[in-house]
N, C-alpha and C positions, 0 to 999 in steps of 0.2 A: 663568838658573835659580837660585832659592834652596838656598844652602849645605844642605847635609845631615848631620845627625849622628847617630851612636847612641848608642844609653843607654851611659851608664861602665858597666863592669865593675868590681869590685874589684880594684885592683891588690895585688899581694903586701906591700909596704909598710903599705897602710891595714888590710890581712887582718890582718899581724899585729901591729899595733897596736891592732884595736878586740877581736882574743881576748883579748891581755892584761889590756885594762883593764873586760872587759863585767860580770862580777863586782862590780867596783869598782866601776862605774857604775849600780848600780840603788838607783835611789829613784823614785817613784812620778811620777806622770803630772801635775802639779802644777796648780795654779790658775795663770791669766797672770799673777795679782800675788807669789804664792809663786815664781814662776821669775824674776820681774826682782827677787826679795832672794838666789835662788841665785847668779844669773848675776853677776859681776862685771864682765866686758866682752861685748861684742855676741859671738855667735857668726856666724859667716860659713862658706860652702862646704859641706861636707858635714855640720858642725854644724850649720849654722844646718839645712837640709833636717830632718834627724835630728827639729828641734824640730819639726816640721811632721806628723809622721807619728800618724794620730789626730785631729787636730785640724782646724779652720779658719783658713784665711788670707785675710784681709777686704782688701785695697787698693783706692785708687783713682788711676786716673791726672790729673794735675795740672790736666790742660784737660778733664777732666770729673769735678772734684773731689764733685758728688751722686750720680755714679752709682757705685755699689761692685760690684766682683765677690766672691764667696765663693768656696771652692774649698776644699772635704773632702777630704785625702789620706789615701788606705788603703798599707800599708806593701808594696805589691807594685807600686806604682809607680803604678795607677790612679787617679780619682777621680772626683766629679761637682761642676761650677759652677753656678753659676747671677750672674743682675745684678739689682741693684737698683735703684729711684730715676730710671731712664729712663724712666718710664711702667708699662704693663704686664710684671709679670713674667713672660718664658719659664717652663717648667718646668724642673729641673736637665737640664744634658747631661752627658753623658761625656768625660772630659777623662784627660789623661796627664801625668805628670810625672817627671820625670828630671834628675840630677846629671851633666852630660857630666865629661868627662877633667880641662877645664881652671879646674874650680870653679863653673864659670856654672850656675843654676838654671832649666829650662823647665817651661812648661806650655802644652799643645799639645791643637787636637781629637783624640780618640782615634782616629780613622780618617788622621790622617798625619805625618810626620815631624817634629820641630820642627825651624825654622827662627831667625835671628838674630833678627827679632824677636818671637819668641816667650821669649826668655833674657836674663838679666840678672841681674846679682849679688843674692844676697840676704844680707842680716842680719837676725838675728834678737838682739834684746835685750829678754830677760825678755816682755812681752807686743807690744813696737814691732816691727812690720818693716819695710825695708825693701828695694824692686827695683829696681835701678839698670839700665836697657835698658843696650845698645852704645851709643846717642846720645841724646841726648832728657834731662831731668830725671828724678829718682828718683819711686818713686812710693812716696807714705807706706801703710802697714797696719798689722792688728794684727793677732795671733794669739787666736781663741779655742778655749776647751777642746773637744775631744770635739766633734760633729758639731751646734755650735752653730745653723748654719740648718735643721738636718732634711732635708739632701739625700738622705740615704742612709736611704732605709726600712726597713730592717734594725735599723740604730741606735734605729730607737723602743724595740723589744723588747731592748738588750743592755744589761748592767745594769753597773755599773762596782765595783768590790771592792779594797779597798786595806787597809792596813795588814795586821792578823793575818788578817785574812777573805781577803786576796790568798796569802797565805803557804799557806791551808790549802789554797788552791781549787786550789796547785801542788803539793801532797803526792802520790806517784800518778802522777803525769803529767811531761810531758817540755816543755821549752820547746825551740824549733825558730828558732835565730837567722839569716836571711837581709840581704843587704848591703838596704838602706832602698832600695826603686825596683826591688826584682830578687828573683829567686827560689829562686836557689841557693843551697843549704843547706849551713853551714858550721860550723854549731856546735851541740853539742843536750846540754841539762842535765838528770838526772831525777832529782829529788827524792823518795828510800824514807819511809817512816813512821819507820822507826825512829833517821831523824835524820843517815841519811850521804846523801848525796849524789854522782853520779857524773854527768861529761862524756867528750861525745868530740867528735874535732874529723874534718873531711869536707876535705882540703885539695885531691883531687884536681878540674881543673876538668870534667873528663868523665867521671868513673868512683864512684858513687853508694859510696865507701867509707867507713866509720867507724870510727876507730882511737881506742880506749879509752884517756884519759889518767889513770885513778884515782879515787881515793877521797877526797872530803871529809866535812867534817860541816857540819850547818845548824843553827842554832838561830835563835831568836825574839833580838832585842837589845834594849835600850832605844830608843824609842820606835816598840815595834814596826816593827823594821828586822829583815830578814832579814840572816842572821851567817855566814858562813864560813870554816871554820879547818883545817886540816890538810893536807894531799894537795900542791900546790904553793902552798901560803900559807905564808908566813916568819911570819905574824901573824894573831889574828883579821881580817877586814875586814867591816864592815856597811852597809849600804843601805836605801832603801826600795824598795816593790814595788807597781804597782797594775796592775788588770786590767779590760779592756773588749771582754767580747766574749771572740774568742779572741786578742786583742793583748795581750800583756804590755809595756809600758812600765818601760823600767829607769831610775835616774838618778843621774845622779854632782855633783856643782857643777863638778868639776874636766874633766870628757867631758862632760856632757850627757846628750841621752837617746838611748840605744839600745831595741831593739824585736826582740819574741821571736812567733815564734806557738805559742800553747800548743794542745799535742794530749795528747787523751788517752792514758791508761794509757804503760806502756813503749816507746814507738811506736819506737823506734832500736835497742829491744834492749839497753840497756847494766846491765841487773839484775846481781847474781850468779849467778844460774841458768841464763842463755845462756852463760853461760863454761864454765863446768861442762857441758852439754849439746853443746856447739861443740865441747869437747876429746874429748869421750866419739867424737864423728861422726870428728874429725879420725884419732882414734887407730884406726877401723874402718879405714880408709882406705890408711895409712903401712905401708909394706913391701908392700903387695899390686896388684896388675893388676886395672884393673877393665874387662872386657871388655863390648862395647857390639853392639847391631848395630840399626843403624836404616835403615828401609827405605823409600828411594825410589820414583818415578814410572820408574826403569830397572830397580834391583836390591836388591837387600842388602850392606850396605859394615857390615863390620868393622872397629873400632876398637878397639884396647886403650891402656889408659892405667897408667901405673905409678907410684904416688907416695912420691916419698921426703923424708925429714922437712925441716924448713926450708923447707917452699912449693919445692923442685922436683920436677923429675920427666921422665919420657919419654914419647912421644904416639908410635903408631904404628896408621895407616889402611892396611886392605888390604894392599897386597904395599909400601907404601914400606917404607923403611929409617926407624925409631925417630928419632928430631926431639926435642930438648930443651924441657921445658914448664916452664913453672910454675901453680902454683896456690895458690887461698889460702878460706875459708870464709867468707863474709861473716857480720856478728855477726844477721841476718837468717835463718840458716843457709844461703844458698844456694850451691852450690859455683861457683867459678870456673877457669878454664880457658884458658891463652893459649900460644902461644910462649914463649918464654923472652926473646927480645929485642925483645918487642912491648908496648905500654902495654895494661894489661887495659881494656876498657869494658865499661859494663853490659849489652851483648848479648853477652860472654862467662859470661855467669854464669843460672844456671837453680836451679830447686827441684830438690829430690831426696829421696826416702827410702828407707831401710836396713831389710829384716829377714832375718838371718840373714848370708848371702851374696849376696842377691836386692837388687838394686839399680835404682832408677825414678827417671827424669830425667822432670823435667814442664815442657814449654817449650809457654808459652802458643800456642793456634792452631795446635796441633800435635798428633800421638799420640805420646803417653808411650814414651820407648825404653828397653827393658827392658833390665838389664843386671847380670853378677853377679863376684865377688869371686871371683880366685884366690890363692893365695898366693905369695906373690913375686914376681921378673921374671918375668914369664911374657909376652914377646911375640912369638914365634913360634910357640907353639903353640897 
């Protein structure tokens, strides 16, 4: 039976190495011949991949050097093929591709797992690639820009925007940085009008949290390069930026290119006005019991919850004895709720809103459990 692999995960090593330098690394989505003047040496593993995101990857194998395959990768790991030069062209299929653990690059039908030969090292230099199998000779390619054979139907209609016109289409909205092949969201930057900028970073691998790292500024730089300075920069640093779709493309000479998905408006929350609103809810909250009673398929179960400042607190159901909790507000506003010695996930956390002392938990597929504010300990009575 063929070996079987899964997609890499981000290890914590490469997390916090491509946080560091993702800033650093944006310059625009380049032409194959503008990236083999950036690129000094081939990039290879997760770099070389990286170049591939957006774009097409043309090879062919050496005993069938007329027939070429295409392969459009989209930055969530998917993509669609198609072959050339054999006769009649198929139409594209759906294809998958992934960076395993140990630097190897696949591409696999999308209905099954890749296998060894489906993997092989790849390099990428400026616009050459190439795939080196487990055995076999390499096989030569090239990289072209943006969805050069029109596999992806979508791409007819998506228009590409770079330099100032990239910069502005990010004013307003939030870039959403996922590891290249996966999904999981670790980093997200929203750029205000009036020229500051704010990120936060998601480092938990199960639990949808976003913790505010501050305040920058942005400005326009020469050659129309996006500019960053203050908050943790020692120095201004600049870049370029170009956008396709809703891909942003970042790039550095010295990293490569990194890859954002731009979503509208505040999408993470990281304004100044959820702060302010966040603290307002938190402060309703601190010092008081908020008493619950949600009613099952047996009976009605009473719950008081007591919050005290710093994210702890005490839980007590029914006739138990008071149990140590913690809690915390997501920048989302939704409150959370766990033990005290248990990892929070996101099926501890719900919507909620406040008026007065009148409090309403809305957990989806559910009816709303009403619930209201006393003042203080209050859980035994």
């Amino acid at each position: 039976m063929a070996k079987r692999y899964d997609k890499v995960r981000i290890d914590s090593q490469f997390r916090v190495r491509v946080m560091a330098v993702v800033l650093l690394s944006i310059s625009g989505a380049a032409s194959p011949a503008a990236r083999a003047q950036e690129a000094p040496s081939p990039r290879v593993g997760h770099e070389a991949a990286r170049e591939l995101v957006g774009n097409t990857l043309v090879y062919a194998k050496p005993e069938q050097s007329k027939v070429e395959t295409g392969v459009y990768l989209r930055l969530d790991g998917t993509g669609l093929a198609a072959t050339r030069g054999g006769g009649e062209a198929p139409a594209p299929r759906a294809v998958r591709w992934a960076n395993l653990s140990d630097g190897r690059f696949c591409i696999t039908d999308a209905d099954r797992q890749p296998w060894d030969g489906d993997c092989g090292k790849l390099s990428v230099d400026g616009a050459r690639a190439t795939l080196t199998p487990k055995s076999g000779p390499a096989w030569p390619g090239r990289v072209l820009a943006g969805d050069a054979w029109q596999l992806d139907p979508a791409t007819a209609s998506t228009r590409r925007s770079d330099g100032k016109a990239a910069i502005a289409a990010l004013v307003g909205h939030t870039m959403i940085f996922v590891p290249e092949g996966g999904k999981r969201e670790y980093r997200a930057h929203y750029l205000m009008p009036d020229g500051t900028a704010r990120r936060a970073h998601n480092d938990e691998p199960d639990f949808d949290h976003w913790v505010l790292q501050g305040d920058e500024r942005w400005s326009i730089g020469d050659g129309d390069r996006l500019c960053f300075s203050g908050g943790a920069w020692k120095e201004e640093f600049c870049a370029a930026v170009s956008i396709a779709g809703d891909l942003v493309t970042l790039r550095h000479p010295r990293v490569g290119s990194l890859h954002a998905r731009l979503v509208e408006g505040d999408a993470r929350k990281l304004s100044p006005a959820i702060d302010a609103a966040n603290r307002k809810r938190a402060a309703a909250l601190v010092g008081r019991t908020l008493l619950l009673t949600a009613t099952d398929r047996q009976a009605a179960t009473d719950s008081r919850l007591y919050f005290q400042r710093d994210g702890a607190g005490l839980a007590k159901q029914g006739d138990r004895l008071p149990e140590p909790m913690q809690w915390l507000l997501q920048r989302d506003g939704r409150l959370c709720v766990a033990a005290r010695k248990r990892v929070l996930r996101d099926g501890d956390c719900v919507a909620w809103s406040i008026d007065g002392d009148r409090v309403t938990l809305t957990v989806p597929d559910r009816p709303a459990i009403p619930g209201r504010l006393i003042p203080g300990k209050a859980l035994d009575r």
